[in-house]
C-alpha positions as CSV (number, residue, x, y, z in Angstrom):
1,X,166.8,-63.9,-72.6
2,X,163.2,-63.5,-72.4
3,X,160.7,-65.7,-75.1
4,X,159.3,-62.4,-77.2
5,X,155.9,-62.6,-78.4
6,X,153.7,-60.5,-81.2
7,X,149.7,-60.5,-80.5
8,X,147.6,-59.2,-83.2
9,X,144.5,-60.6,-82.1
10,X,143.5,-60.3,-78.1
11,X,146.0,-62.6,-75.9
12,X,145.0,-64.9,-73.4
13,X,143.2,-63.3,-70.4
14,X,145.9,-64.2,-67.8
15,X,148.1,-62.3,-69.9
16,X,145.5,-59.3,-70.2
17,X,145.3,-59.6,-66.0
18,X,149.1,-59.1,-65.8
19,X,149.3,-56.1,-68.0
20,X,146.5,-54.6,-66.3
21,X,148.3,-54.9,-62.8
22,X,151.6,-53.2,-64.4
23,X,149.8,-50.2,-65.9
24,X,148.0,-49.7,-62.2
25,X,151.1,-50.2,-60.5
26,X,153.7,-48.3,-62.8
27,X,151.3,-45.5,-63.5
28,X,153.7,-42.4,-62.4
29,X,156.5,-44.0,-65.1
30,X,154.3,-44.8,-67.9
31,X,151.8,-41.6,-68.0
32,X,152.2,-39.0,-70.0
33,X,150.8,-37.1,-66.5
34,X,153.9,-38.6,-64.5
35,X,151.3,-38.4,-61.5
36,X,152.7,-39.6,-58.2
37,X,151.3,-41.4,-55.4
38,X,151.4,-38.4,-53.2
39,X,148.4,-36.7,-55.1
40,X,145.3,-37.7,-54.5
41,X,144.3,-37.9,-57.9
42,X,146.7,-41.0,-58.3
43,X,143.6,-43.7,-57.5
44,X,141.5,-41.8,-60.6
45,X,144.3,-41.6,-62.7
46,X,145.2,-45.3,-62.1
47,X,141.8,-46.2,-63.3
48,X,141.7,-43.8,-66.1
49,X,144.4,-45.2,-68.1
50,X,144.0,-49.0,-66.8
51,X,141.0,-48.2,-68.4
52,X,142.3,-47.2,-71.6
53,X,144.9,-50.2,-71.9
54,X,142.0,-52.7,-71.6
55,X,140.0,-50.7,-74.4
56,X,142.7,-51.1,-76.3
57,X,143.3,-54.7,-75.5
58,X,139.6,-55.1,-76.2
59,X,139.9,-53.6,-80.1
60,X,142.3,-56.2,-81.1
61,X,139.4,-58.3,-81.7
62,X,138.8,-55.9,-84.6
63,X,135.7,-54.0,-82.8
64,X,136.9,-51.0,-83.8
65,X,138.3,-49.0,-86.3
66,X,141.8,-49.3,-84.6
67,X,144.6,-51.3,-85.3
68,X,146.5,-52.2,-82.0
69,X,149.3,-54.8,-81.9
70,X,151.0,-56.4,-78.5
71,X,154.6,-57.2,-77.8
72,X,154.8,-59.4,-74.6
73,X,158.4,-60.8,-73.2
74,X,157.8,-63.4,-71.0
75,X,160.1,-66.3,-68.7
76,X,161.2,-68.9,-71.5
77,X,160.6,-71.1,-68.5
78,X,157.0,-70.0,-67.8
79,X,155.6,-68.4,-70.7
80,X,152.4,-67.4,-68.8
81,X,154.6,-64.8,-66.3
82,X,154.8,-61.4,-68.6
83,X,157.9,-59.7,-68.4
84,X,157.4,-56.7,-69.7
85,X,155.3,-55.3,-72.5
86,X,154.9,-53.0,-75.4
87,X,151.4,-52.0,-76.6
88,X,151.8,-50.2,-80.6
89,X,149.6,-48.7,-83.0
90,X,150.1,-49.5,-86.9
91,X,150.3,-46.3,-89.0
92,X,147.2,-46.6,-91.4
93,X,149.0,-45.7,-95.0
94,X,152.5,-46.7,-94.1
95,X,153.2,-50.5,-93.4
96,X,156.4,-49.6,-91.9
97,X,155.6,-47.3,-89.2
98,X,154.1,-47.7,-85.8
99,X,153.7,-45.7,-82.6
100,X,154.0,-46.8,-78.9
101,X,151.5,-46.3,-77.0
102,X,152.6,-47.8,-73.4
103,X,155.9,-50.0,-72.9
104,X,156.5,-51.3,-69.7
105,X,159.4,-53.9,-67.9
106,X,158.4,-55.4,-64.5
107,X,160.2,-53.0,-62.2
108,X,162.2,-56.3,-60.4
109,X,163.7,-57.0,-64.0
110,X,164.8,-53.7,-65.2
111,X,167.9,-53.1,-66.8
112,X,168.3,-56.8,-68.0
113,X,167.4,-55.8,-71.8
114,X,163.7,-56.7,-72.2
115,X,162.9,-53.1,-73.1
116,X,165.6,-53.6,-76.1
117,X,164.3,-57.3,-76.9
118,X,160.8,-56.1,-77.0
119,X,161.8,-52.6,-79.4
120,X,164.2,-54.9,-81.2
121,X,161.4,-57.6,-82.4
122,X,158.8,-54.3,-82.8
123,X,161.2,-52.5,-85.2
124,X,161.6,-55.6,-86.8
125,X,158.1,-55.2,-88.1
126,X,158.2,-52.0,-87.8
127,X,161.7,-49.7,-89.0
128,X,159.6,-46.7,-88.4
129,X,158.9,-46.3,-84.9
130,X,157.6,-43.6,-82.8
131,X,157.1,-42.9,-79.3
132,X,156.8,-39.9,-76.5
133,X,158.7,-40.0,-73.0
134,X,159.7,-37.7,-70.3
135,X,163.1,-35.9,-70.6
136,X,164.2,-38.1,-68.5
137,X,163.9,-41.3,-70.5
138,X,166.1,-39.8,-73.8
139,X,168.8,-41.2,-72.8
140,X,167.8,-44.3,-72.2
141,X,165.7,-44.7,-75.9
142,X,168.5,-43.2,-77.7
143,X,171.0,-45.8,-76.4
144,X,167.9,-48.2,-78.6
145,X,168.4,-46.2,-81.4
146,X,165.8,-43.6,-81.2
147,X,166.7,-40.1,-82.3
148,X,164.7,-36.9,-80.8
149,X,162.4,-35.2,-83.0
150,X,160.5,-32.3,-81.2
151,X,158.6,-31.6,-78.1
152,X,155.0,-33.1,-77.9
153,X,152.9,-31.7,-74.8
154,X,155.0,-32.8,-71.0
155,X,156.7,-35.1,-73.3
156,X,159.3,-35.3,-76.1
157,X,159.0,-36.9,-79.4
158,X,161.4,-39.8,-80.7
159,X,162.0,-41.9,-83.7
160,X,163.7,-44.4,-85.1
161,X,164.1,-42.5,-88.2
162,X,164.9,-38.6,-88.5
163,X,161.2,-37.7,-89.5
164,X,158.0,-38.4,-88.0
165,X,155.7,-40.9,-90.8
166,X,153.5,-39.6,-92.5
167,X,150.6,-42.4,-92.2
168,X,147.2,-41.6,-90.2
169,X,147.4,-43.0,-86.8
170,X,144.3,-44.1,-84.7
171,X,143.8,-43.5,-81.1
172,X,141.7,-43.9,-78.6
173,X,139.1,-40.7,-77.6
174,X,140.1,-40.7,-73.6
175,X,138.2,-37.7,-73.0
176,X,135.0,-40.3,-72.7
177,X,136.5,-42.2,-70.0
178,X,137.3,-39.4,-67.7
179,X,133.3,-38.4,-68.2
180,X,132.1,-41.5,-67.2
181,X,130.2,-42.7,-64.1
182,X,132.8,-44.3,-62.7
183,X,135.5,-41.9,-62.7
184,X,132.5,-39.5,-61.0
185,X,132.0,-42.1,-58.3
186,X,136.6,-42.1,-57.4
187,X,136.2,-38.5,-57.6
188,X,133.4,-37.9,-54.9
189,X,135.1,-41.1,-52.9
190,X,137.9,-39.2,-52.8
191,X,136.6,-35.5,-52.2
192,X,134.8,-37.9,-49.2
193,X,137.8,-39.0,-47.9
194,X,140.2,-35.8,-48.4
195,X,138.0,-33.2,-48.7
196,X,137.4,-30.2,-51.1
197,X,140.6,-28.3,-50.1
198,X,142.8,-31.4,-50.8
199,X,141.1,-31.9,-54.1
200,X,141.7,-28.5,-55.8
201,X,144.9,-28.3,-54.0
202,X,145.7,-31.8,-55.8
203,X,144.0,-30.6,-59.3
204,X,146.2,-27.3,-58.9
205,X,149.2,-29.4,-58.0
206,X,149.0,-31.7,-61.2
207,X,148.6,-28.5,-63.5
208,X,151.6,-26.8,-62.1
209,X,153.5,-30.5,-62.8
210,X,152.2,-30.7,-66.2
211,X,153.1,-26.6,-67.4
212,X,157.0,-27.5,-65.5
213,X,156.9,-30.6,-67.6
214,X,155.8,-29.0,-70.7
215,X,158.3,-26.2,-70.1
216,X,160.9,-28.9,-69.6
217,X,160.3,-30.7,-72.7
218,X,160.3,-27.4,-74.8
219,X,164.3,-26.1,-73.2
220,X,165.4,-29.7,-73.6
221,X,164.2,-29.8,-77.4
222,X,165.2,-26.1,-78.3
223,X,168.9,-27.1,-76.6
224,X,169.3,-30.0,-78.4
225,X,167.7,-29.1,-81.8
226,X,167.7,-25.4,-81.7
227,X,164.0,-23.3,-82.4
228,X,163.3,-24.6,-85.4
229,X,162.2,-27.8,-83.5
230,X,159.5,-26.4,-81.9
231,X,157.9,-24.4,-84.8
232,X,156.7,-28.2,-86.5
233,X,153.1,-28.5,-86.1
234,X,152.3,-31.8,-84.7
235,X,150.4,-34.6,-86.6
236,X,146.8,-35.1,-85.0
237,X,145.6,-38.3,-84.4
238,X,142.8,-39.5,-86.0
239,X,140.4,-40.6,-82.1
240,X,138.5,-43.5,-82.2
C-alpha cells in the first residue's frame, strides 16, 4: 500500500520536480493529444503541458482565481519518492464535485492499485468526480466506479455519478502558453533540425490523429449510450 497524501497548498519542490518528470515522460498517455514520440511535435507538446502542470502547481498558493488540489501516493518507506499522482479541480458552487485534470502512476508500478488508492482518497472528498480519457481507458475507470457520460472532443466523459455537476469549474487558458516565446523558439529548433516538409507533415499527422480520435469517441459513446448522448451540450469552463 502506498502512504496517500492531499496538498491543498503547493507541496514540497522535490515533490513538484518528480511530477514534472512524469508529465514529460508519460506525455502520449496523459494528453488529451495522445501524441507519440514518433512526431516531431512530441518535444513542443512535452513542454506545453509540463508547462501547464507547473502553472497549476504554481496557483495552489492562491495566485489565482483557481482552486487546484493534489493527490500524491508515495513509498510508506520513503515518503519523498512519488508514486503516482492525481492533480483535481474543485467545482466552484458544489463542495462535492471535482474534476481531474491529469492522474498519472509511475509506469514500473502500474497495476498495483495506486490509481484506485489515489481516486479512492479523491472521492472521498469528493463523491462527485469527473474526468476525460481515451476510449481506451473506460474500462479501466469503470472497474473504479466511473460511469460514461458523453463524448468530450478525442476523449470521453466519465463520472462517478450519472450526471455531470452543475458547479462552475476553473481552468487554466492554455492557448497563452502555446503563443509564447518559448514554444516559438522548440518550434523553429525543430523546423531546424527536421525541416519544413517534416513539420507540416507532423502538424497534418496530429490533425488526422485527433479527427480519428474524435470520431472514435463519438461511435464508442453513441454505441454505448445511444444518440441522445451526443446531443448534450457540454459545460464550458470558466479559463483562468
Amino acid at each position: 500500500m502506498s502512504s496517500i497524501t492531499l496538498f491543498q497548498a503547493p507541496p514540497p519542490e522535490a515533490i513538484q520536480s518528480q511530477i514534472q518528470q512524469m508529465v514529460v515522460d508519460y506525455i502520449t498517455d496523459i494528453s488529451a493529444m495522445a501524441i507519440t514520440p514518433s512526431n516531431p511535435l512530441y518535444n513542443l507538446y512535452q513542454y506545453g503541458v509540463g508547462f501547464e502542470v507547473h502553472l497549476y502547481l504554481q496557483a495552489m498558493d492562491g495566485s489565482r482565481d483557481l482552486a487546484v488540489e493534489l493527490v500524491v501516493a508515495s513509498d510508506p518507506q520513503a515518503p519523498e519518492q512519488v508514486q503516482g499522482f492525481v492533480l483535481c479541480l474543485p467545482f466552484q458552487d458544489d463542495a462535492e464535485a471535482c474534476a481531474v485534470a491529469y492522474i498519472a502512476v509511475r509506469q514500473d508500478l502500474r497495476r498495483k492499485g495506486i490509481g484506485r488508492q489515489m481516486l479512492e482518497a479523491l472521492r472521498a472528498r469528493y463523491p462527485h468526480v469527473e474526468l476525460a480519457c481515451s476510449v481506451a481507458k473506460v474500462e479501466c475507470f469503470q472497474a473504479l466506479g466511473f460511469q460514461l457520460l458523453g463524448a468530450r472532443g478525442p476523449q470521453v466523459l466519465m463520472n462517478t455519478r450519472d450526471h455531470a455537476s452543475d458547479g462552475l469549474l476553473a481552468v487554466l487558458d492554455v492557448a497563452p502558453i502555446y503563443q509564447s516565446l518559448e514554444v516559438r523558439q522548440i518550434h523553429s529548433y525543430l523546423l531546424a533540425q527536421h525541416g519544413r516538409k517534416a513539420m507540416l507533415e507532423a502538424e497534418r499527422k496530429r490533425d488526422r490523429q485527433l479527427d480519428q480520435m474524435t470520431f472514435h469517441a463519438r461511435a464508442f459513446v453513441r454505441e454505448q449510450l445511444g444518440e441522445e448522448a451526443l446531443l448534450a451540450p457540454a459545460r464550458a469552463p470558466r479559463l483562468v
